[in-house]
N, C-alpha and C positions, 0 to 999 in steps of 0.2 A: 191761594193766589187771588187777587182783586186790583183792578186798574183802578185808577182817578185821576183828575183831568179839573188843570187850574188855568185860568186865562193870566198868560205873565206879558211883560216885554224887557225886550232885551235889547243890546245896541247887535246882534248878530242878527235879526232880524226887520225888515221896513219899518212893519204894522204889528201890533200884537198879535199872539197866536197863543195854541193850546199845549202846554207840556202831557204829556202821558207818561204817568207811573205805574211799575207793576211793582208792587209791595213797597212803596214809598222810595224807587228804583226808579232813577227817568231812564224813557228807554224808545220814547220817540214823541216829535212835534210834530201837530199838525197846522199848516197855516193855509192861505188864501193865496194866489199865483195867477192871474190870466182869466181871474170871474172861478176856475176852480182849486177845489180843497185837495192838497198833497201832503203825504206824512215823507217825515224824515228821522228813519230807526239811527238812533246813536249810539255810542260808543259808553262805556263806562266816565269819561270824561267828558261826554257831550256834545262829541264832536260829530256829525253826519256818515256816517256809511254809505246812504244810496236814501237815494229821494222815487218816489211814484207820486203817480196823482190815484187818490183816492179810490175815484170809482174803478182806474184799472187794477188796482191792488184788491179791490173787494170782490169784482170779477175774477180774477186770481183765486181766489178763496173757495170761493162758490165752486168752480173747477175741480179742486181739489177735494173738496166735500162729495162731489158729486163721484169724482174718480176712486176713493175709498171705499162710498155705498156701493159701485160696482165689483169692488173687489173684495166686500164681505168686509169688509173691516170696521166700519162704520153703518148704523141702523138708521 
């Protein structure tokens, strides 16, 4: 598996943003909003599922990594 991350624009969006691919797969953008960065995971056609902003989705993350190491699953 490998991400990559091109700078596009498109008319669904204001301002340019960043597409993110998993295996040459879009599979979420991340753009600019209010001074912060938010990702929006899409759909096999591209279309939005659900949006966050950035640092709460990464905080998310952090949580979970951390909630795993306490349950042995993760080192």
């Amino acid at each position: 598996m490998s991400f990559s991350v091109a700078i596009v624009d498109a008319d669904h969006r204001p301002d340019v943003y960043a597409e993110i691919e998993r295996d040459e797969e879009l599979v979420a953008e991340a753009f600019t909003e209010g001074g912060r960065m938010h990702v929006a995971f899409v759909d096999p056609e591209g279309r939005p599922l659900w949006v966050a902003a950035a640092d709460e989705l990464e905080d998310a993350l952090k949580q979970a990594r951390h909630a795993l190491m306490q349950a042995g699953l993760l080192e």
